[in-house]
C-alpha positions in Angstrom: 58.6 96.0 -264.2 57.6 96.3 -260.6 59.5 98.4 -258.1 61.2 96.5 -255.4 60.0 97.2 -251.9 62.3 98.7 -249.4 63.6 96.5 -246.8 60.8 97.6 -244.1 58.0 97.0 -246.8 59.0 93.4 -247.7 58.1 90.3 -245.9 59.5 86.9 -245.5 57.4 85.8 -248.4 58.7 88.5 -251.1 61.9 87.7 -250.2 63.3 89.1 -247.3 65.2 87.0 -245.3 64.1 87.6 -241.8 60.9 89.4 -240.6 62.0 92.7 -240.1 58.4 94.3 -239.6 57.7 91.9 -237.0 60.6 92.1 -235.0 60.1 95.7 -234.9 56.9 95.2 -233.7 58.0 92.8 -230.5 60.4 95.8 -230.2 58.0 98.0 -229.3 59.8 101.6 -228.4 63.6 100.4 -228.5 65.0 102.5 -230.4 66.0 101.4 -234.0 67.8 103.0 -237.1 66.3 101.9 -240.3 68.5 104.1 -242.9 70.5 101.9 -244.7 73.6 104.4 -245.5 74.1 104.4 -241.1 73.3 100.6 -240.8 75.8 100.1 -243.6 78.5 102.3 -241.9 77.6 101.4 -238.8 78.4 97.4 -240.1 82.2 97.7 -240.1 85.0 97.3 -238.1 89.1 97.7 -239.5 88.7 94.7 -241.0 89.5 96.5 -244.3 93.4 96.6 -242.8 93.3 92.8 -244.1 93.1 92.5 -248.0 91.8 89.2 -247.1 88.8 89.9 -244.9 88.4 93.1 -247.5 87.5 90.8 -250.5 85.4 88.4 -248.4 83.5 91.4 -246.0 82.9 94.1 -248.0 79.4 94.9 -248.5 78.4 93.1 -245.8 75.3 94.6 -243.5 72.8 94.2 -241.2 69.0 94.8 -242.0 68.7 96.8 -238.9 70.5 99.0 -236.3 69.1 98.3 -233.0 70.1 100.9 -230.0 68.9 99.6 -226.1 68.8 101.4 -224.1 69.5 98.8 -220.6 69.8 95.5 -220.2 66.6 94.5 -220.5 66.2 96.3 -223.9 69.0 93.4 -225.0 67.2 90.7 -223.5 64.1 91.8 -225.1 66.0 92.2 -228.6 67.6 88.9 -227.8 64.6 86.9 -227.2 62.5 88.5 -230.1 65.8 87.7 -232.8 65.4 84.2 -231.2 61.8 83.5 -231.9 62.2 85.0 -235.6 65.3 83.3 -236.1 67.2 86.7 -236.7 71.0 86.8 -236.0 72.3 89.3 -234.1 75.6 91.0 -234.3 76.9 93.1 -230.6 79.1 96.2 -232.1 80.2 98.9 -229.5 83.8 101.1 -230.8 84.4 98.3 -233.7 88.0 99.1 -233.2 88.9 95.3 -233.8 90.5 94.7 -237.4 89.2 90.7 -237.3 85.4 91.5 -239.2 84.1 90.7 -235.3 81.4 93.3 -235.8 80.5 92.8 -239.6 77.0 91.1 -239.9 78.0 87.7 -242.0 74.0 87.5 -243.2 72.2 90.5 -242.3 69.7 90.6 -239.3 70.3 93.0 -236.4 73.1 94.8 -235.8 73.3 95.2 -231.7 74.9 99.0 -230.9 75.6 98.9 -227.4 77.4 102.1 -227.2 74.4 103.9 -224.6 75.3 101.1 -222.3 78.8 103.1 -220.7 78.7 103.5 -217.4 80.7 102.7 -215.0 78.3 100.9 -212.4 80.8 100.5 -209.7 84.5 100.2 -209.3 86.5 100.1 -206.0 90.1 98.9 -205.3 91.3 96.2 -207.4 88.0 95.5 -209.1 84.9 97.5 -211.8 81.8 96.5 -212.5 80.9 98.0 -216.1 78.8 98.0 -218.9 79.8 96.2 -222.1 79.8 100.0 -223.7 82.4 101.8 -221.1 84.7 102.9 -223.0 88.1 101.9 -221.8 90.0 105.3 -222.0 87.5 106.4 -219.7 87.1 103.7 -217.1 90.8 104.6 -216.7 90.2 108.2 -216.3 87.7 107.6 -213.6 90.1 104.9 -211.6 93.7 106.9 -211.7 92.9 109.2 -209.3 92.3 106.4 -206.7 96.2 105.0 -208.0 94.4 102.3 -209.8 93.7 101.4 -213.7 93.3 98.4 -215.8 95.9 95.7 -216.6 95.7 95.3 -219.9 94.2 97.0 -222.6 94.4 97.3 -226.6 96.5 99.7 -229.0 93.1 101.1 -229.5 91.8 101.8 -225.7 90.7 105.5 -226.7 88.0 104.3 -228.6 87.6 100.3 -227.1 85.0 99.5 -224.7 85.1 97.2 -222.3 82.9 94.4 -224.1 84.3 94.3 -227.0 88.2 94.1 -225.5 86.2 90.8 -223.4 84.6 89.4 -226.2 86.9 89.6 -228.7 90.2 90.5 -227.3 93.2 88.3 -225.6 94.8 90.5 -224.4 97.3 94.1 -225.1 99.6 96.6 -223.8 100.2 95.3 -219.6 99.2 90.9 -220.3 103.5 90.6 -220.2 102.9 91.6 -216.3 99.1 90.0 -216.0 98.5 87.7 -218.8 95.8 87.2 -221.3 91.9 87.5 -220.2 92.0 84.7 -219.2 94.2 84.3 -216.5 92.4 84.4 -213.2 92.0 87.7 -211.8 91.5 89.4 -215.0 87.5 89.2 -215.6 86.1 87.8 -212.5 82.6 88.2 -213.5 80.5 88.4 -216.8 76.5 88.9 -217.4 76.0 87.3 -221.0 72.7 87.4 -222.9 72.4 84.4 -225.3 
């Protein structure tokens, strides 16, 4: 019997199924996380409140953690999972209980938490990174007498992303409606 390579030794031909050593190398110095107890931790949301998406998500990870560090770092990531045919999964707080941030078949797991700031705000409108936490965009606007219109049950931990890309809305859409309703995101940058 043979040992079995670890994830980072194998290649597409021993049966891995995405080329791991090669996307780290069109990564170049982006930082990565490779241990597979984080990556496994790191690929979960709530979606273990649901004894349906339990059964059919448990177990479920990515092959690799990848942390930018900017926005070019994603659209570097982005264009490198294209050309290996990797799929990519965005996580942030993975506060949502719907398996949103679970990787459904491995490839990279997209932690976009470093990307919080605030980059602007003044009355009536932010412009933020998909990481800001939502608690904290908050904190930063109230003194001004402003803060968001809607955000979820779990806003402490939420970013701003996330609650877009997954979200409809939460506590304030009786007043302003769901995302969707015009005023509520009047701009979005989106890497495909």
């Amino acid at each position: 019997m043979t040992p079995v390579p670890s994830a980072s030794q194998r290649t597409p031909q021993d049966g891995q199924r995405y080329d791991i050593d090669g996307l780290l190398k069109d990564l170049g110095d982006i930082p990565v996380v490779m241990e597979p107890g984080v990556v496994r931790r790191k690929s979960r949301d709530y979606f273990w409140y649901s004894p349906i998406l339990n059964k059919s998500l448990h177990g479920k990870s990515a092959d690799v953690l990848v942390a930018p560090r900017n926005e070019a770092d994603i659209v570097k990531t982005a264009a490198a999972c294209a050309k290996r045919r990797i799929p990519i999964t965005v996580r942030a707080g993975a506060t949502g209980n719907y398996g949103q941030a679970v990787p459904l078949d491995g490839g990279v797991l997209l932690d976009i938490n470093s990307l919080d700031r605030v980059v602007s705000w003044k009355p009536g409108a932010a412009r933020l990174q998909a990481g800001a936490r939502m608690h904290e965009i908050d904190a930063l606007t109230r003194p001004g007498g402003w803060e968001l219109r809607m955000h979820p049950s779990t806003k402490r931990m939420a970013t701003i992303g996330g609650f877009v890309s997954g979200g409809s809305g939460g506590v304030g859409s009786l007043t302003y409606g769901g995302l969707r309703e015009p005023g509520n995101i009047l701009a979005a940058r989106v890497v495909t």
